[in-house]
N, C-alpha and C positions, 0 to 999 in steps of 0.2 A: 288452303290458302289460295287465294286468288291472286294473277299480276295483271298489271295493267302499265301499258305501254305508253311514258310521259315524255315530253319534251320539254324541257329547260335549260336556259344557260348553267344554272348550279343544282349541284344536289344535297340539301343539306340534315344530315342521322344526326336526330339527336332533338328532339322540342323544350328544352330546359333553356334558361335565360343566354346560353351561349351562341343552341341554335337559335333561339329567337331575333336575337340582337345580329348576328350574322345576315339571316333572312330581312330583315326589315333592313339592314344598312345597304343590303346587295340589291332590295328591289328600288330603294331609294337614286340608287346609281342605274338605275334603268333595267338590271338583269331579271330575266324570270327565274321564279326558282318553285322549287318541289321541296318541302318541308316533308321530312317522316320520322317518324318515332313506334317503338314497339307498346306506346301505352297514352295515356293521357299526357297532351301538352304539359309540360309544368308541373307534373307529379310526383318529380323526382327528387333531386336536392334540391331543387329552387324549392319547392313545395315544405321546405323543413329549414329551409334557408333564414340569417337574422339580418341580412341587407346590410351590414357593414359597410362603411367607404373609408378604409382606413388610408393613409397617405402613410403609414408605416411608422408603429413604434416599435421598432424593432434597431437595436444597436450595432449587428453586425451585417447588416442589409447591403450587398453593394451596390456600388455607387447608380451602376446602372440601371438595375431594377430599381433603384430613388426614382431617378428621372422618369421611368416610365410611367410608373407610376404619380407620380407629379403629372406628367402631361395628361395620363387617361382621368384623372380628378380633376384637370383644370377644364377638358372639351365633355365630362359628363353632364353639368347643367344645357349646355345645347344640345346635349344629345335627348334628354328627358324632357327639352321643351321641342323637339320634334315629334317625339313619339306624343308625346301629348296633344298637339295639334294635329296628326293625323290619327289617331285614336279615338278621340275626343272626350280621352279617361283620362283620371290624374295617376300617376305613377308612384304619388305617396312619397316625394322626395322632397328631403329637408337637410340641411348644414347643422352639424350638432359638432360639439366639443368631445374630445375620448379624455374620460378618465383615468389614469391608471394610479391606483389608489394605494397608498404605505401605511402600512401599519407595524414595521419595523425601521429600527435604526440604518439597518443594512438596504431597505429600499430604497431610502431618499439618495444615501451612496450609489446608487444605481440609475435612478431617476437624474441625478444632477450630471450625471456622465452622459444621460442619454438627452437631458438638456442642449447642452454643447456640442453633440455631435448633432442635434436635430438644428442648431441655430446654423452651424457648419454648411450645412443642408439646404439651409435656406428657407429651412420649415417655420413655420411660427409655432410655438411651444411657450407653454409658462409653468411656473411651480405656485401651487394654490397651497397656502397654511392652514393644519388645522381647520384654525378659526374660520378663515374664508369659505375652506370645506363646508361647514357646519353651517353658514348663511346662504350657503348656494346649493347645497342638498344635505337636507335635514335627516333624511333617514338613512344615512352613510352609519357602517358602525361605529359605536363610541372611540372603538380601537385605532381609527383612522387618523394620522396624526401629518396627512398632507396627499401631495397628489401631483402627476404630472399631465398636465394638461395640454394634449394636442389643438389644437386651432383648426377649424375651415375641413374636418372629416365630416361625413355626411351620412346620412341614413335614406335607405328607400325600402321600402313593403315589396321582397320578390312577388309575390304573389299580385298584387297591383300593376309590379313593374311588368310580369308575364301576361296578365289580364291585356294589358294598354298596349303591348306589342304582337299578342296576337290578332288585335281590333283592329290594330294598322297595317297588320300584314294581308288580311280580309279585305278593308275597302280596297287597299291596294288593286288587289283579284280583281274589283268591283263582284265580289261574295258579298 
């Protein structure tokens, strides 16, 4: 193993979408930094990763983790039209609705509780029937008799989002 003596404001283990996003936000604020990892950039979880942007359906979430969550969802779109502009890759980000889909008597009990507490919230949420299921996604099982639908969660391709973060973390270098 070889060392090699670096200098930078931060030092950051770890090249998966946490270090990356780290690195890009700290050189964006002026610091230099030293990126390492024991293996390929973005091999790791991000690499196996489904990009989820959930805003939380989850019923006994507290409150605080809501809000954080709430605000890192509401500053993500600017943060993917930075990386995007200094990248000059797409990140593969897009606003989608969550499903979560009943096929029991006892989910919609569950779903309508989780209604109320997401309205609570402040979250936008709605209950789709059946039938509306059946017009807005066809290949839902027949067993599917409604669904709870969160509003304004979002999707992005880790592997794009790793791609366009490490491209901007590069010209940054001027690499």
């Amino acid at each position: 193993m070889s060392t090699k003596r670096v200098n930078a404001d931060m030092a950051i283990i770890g090249g998966g979408i946490v270090g990356l996003c780290v690195a890009f936000e700290a050189q964006r604020r002026g610091l230099s930094i030293v990126l390492a990892d024991s293996s390929t950039i973005a091999s790791g979880a991000t690499a196996a990763a489904a990009g989820m942007l959930d805003v939380l359906a989850e019923r006994d979430a507290h409150q605080a983790l809501v809000q954080l969550v709430q605000h890192g969802c509401a500053y993500y779109p600017e943060f993917i039209d930075a990386v995007e502009e200094c990248s000059g890759s797409s990140c593969a980000y897009e606003l989608k609705n969550t499903l979560l889909v009943a096929t029991h008597r006892d989910d919609i009990a569950y779903f309508e509780s989780l209604l109320a507490i997401q309205g609570k919230r402040g979250l936008k949420a709605s209950w789709s029937s059946a039938r509306e299921l059946r017009r807005n996604e066809a290949h839902l099982s027949p067993r599917a008799i409604g669904a709870f639908v969160a509003k304004d969660d979002g999707l992005v391709n880790p592997r794009s989002l790793a791609s366009a973060l490490s491209n901007a973390i590069r010209r940054a270098d001027g690499v």
